[in-house]
LUMLUMTOR-231160 format. One record per residue (C-alpha): residue in one letter; y, x, z. Coordinates in Angstrom, 2 decimals. Layout:
LUMLUMTOR-231160
<resn:A c2:Y c1:X c3:Z> .
...
***
This chain:
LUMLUMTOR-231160
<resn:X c2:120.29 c1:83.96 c3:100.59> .
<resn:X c2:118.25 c1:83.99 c3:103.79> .
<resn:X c2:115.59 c1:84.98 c3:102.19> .
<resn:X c2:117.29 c1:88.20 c3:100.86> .
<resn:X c2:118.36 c1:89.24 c3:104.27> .
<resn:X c2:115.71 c1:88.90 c3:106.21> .
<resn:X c2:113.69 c1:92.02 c3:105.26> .
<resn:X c2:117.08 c1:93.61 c3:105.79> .
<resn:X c2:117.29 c1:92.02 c3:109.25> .
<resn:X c2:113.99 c1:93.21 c3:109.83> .
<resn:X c2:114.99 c1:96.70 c3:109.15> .
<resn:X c2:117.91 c1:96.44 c3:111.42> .
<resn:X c2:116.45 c1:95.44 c3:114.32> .
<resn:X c2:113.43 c1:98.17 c3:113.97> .
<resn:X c2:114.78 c1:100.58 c3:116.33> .
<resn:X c2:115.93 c1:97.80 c3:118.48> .
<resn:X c2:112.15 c1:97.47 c3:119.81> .
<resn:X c2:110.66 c1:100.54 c3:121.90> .
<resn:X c2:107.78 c1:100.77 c3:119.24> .
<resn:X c2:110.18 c1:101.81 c3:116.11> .
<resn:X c2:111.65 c1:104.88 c3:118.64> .
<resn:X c2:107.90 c1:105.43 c3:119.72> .
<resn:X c2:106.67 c1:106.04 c3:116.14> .
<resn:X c2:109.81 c1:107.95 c3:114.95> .
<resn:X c2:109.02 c1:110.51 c3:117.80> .
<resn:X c2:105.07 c1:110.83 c3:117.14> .
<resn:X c2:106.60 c1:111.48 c3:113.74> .
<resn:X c2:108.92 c1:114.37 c3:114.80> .
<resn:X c2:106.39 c1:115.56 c3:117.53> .
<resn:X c2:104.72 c1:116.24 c3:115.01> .
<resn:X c2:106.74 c1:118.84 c3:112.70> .
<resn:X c2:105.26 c1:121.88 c3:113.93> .
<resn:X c2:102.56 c1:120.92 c3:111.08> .
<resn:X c2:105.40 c1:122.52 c3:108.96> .
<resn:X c2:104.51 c1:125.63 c3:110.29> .
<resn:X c2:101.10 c1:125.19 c3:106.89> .
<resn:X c2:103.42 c1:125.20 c3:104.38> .
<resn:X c2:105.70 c1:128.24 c3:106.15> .
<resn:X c2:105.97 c1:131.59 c3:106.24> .
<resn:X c2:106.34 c1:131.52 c3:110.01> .
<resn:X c2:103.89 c1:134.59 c3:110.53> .
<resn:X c2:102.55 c1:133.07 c3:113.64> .
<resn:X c2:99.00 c1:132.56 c3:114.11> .
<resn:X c2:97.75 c1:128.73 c3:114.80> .
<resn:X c2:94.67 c1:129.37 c3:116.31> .
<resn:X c2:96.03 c1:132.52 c3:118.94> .
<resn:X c2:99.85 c1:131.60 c3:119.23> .
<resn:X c2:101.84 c1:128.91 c3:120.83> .
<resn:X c2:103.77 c1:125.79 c3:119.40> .
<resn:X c2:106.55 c1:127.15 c3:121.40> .
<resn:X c2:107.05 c1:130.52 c3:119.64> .
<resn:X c2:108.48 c1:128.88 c3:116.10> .
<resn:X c2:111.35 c1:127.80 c3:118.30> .
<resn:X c2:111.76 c1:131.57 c3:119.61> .
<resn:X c2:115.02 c1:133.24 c3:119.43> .
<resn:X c2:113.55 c1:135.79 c3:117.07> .
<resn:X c2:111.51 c1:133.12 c3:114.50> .
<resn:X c2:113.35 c1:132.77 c3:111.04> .
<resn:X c2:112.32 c1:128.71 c3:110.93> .
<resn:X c2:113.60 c1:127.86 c3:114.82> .
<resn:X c2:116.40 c1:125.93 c3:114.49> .
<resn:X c2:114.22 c1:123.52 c3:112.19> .
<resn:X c2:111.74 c1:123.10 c3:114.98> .
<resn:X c2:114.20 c1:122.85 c3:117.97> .
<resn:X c2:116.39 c1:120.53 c3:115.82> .
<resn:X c2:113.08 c1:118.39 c3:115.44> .
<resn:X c2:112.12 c1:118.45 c3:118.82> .
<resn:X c2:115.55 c1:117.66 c3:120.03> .
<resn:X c2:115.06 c1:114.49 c3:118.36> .
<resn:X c2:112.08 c1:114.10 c3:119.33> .
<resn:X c2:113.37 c1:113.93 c3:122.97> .
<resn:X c2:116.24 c1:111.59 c3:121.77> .
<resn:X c2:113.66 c1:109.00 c3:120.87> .
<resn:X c2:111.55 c1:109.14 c3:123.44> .
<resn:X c2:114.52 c1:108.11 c3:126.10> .
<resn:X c2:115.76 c1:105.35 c3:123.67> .
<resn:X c2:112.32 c1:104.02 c3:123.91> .
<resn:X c2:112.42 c1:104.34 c3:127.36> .
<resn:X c2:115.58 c1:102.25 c3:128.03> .
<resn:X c2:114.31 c1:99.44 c3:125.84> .
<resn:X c2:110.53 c1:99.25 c3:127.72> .
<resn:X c2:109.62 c1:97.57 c3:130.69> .
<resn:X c2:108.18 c1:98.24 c3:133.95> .
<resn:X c2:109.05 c1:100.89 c3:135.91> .
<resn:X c2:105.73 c1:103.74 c3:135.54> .
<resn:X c2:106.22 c1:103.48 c3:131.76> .
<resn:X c2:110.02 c1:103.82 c3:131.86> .
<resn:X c2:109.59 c1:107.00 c3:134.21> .
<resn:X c2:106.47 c1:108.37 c3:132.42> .
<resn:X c2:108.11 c1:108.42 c3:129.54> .
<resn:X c2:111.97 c1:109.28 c3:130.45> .
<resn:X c2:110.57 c1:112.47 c3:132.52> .
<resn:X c2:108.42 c1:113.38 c3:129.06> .
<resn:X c2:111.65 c1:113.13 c3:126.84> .
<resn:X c2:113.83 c1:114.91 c3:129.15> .
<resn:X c2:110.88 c1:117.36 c3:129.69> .
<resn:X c2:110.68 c1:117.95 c3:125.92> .
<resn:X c2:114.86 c1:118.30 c3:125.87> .
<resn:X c2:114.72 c1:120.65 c3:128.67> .
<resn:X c2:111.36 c1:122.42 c3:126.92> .
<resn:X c2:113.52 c1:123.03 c3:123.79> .
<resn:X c2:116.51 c1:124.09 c3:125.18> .
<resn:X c2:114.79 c1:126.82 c3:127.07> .
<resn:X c2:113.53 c1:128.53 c3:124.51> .
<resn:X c2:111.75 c1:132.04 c3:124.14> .
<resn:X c2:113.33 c1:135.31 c3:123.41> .
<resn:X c2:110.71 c1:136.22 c3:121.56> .
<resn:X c2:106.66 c1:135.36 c3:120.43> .
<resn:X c2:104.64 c1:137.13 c3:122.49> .
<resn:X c2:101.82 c1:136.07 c3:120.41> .
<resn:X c2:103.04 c1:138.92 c3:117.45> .
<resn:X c2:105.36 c1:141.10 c3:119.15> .
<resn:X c2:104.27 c1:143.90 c3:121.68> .
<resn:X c2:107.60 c1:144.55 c3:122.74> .
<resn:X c2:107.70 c1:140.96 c3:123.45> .
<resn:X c2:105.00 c1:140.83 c3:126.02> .
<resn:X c2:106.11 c1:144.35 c3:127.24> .
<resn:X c2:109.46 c1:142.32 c3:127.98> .
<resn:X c2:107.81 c1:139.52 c3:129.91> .
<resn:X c2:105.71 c1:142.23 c3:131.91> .
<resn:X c2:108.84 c1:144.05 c3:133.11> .
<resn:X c2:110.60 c1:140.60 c3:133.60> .
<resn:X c2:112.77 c1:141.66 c3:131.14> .
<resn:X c2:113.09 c1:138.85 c3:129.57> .
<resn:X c2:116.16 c1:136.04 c3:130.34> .
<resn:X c2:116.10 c1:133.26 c3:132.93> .
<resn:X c2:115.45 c1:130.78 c3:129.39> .
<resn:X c2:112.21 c1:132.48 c3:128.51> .
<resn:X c2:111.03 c1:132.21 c3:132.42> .
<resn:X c2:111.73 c1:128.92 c3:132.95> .
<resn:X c2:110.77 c1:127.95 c3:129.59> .
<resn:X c2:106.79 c1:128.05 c3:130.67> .
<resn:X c2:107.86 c1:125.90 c3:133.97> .
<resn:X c2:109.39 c1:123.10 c3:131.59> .
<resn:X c2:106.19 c1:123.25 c3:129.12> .
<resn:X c2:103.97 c1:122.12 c3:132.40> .
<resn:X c2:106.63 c1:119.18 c3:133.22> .
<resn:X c2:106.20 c1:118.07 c3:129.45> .
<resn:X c2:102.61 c1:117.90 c3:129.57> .
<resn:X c2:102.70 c1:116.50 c3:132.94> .
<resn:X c2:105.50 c1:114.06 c3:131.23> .
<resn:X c2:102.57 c1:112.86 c3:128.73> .
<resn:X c2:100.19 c1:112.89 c3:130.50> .
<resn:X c2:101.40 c1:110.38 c3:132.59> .
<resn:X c2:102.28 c1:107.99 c3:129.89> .
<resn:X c2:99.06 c1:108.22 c3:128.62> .
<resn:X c2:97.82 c1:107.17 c3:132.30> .
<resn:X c2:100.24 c1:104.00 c3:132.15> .
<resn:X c2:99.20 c1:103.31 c3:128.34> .
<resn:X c2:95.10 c1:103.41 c3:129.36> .
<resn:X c2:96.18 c1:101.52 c3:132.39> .
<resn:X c2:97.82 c1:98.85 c3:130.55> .
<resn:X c2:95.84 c1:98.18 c3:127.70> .
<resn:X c2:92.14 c1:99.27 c3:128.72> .
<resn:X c2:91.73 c1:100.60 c3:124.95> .
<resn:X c2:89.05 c1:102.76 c3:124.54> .
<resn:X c2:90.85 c1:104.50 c3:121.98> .
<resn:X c2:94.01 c1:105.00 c3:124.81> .
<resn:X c2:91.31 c1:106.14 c3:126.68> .
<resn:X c2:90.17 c1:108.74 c3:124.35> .
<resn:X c2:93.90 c1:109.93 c3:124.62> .
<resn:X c2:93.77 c1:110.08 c3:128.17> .
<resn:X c2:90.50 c1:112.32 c3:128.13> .
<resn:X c2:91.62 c1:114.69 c3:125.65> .
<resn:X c2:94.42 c1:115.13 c3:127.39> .
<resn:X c2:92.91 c1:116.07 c3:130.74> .
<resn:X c2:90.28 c1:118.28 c3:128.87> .
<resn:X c2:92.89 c1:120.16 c3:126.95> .
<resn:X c2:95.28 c1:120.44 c3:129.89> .
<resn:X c2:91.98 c1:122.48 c3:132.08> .
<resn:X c2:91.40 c1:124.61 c3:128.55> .
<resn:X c2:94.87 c1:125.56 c3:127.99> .
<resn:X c2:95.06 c1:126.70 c3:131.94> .
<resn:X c2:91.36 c1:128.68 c3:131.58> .
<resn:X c2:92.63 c1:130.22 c3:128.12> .
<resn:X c2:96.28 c1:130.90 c3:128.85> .
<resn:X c2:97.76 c1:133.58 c3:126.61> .
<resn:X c2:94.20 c1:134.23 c3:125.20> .
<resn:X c2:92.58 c1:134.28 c3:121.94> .
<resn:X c2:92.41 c1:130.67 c3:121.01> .
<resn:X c2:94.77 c1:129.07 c3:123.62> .
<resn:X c2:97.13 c1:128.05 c3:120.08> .
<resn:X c2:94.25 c1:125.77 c3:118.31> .
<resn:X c2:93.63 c1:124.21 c3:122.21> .
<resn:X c2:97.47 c1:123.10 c3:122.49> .
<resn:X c2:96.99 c1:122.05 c3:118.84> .
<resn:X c2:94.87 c1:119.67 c3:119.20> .
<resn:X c2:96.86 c1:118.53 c3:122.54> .
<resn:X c2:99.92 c1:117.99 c3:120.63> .
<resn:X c2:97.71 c1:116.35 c3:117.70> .
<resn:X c2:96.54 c1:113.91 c3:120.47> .
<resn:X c2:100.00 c1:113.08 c3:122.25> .
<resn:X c2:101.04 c1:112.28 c3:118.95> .
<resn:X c2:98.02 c1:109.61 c3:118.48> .
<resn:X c2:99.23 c1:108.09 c3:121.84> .
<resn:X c2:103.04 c1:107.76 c3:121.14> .
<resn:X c2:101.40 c1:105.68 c3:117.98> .
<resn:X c2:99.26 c1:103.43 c3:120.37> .
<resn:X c2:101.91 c1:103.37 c3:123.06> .
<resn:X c2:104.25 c1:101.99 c3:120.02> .
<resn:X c2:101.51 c1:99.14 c3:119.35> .
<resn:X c2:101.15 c1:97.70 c3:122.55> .
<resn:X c2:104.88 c1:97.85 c3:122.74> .
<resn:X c2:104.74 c1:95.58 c3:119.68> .
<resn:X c2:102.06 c1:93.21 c3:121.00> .
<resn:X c2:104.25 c1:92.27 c3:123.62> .
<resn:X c2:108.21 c1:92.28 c3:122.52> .
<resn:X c2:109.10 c1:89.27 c3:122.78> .
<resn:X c2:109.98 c1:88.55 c3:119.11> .
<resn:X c2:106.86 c1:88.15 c3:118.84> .
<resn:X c2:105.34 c1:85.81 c3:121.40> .
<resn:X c2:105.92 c1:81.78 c3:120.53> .
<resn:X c2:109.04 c1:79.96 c3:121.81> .
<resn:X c2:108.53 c1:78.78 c3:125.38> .
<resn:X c2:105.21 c1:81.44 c3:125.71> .
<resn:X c2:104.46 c1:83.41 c3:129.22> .
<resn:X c2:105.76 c1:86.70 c3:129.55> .
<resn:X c2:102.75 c1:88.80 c3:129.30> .
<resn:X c2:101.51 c1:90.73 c3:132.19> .
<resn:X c2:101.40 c1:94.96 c3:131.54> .
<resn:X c2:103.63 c1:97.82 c3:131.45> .
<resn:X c2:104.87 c1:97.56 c3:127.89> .
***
């Protein structure tokens, strides 16, 4: 009989370790892949991530649902990590990615003239003008767990994360609202993604179910 519950134990207590809320929101971060297989009409190379979750996109309430959840996970990791960088890197990027979906667009500027005619004349509401204020915080939000996850494993691959993230952070400021500014945030979303995954592993390496009875606590940020 033990032996029949333990895998079930094991699948209970999953989401009881930071890592199993880590990978469930690289997972949901994730969804806007959806927009290959959907009729969104938006174009991945030229528009933003941000559009499908416009007021006016037919699929948005699939992508802010997603990201909601997203944000859900990210502060139930946070509560169940240690050290106090990681906790706030990571609280202020699920919050930031609550507050990011929330605030939504009126509209995709990307495909609508009218749209970008709007945001010229400010005629746009107080959610679509904030909304590009909360996008910054959420990179800044990542960005700053991938600092604490480089910082406390010294992976080159973490390290890789880190980079990518700085050099997509200048692009996406050189090419804002320009042909190709979509594919750059892309690949930045692609890569924050990659370090919720390794942020999840060293989370692993160090819970303490899986140290030996009677072992040091283990010294880093996870």
């Amino acid at each position: 009989m033990t032996e029949e519950r333990s895998p079930r134990r094991g699948r209970a207590h999953l989401f009881t370790r930071p890592g199993g809320w880590l990978v469930a929101a690289a997972v949901l971060y994730s969804c806007w892949l959806l927009e290959l297989v959907l009729p969104t009409g938006l174009s991945p190379v030229d528009g933003y991530v941000s559009e499908l979750l416009a007021g006016d996109q037919p699929f948005r309430w699939l992508f802010r649902v997603t990201d909601a959840l997203t944000a859900c996970c990210l502060v139930l990791a946070a509560v169940r990590l240690r050290g106090r960088l990681v906790v706030a890197a990571v609280l202020v990027f699920g919050l930031a990615t609550l507050a990011d979906t929330a605030l939504a667009l009126d509209c995709a500027p990307s495909v609508d003239a009218l749209c970008r005619s709007r945001e010229d004349d400010g005629a746009v509401s107080l959610s679509h003008q904030v909304h590009q204020v909360t996008s910054v915080l959420t990179f800044l939000g990542a960005l700053g767990c991938a600092v604490v996850l480089e910082r406390g494993t010294r992976w080159w691959s973490a390290r890789a994360v880190l980079v990518l993230l700085a050099v997509t952070g200048v692009l996406s400021a050189l090419l804002a609202n320009q042909p190709g500014a979509g594919l750059v945030q892309r690949l930045q979303l692609l890569t924050v993604a990659a370090g919720l995954l390794l942020a999840a592993r060293a989370s692993s390496r160090r819970s303490p179910a899986r140290r030996p009875s009677g072992a040091a606590k283990p010294a880093g940020p996870f």
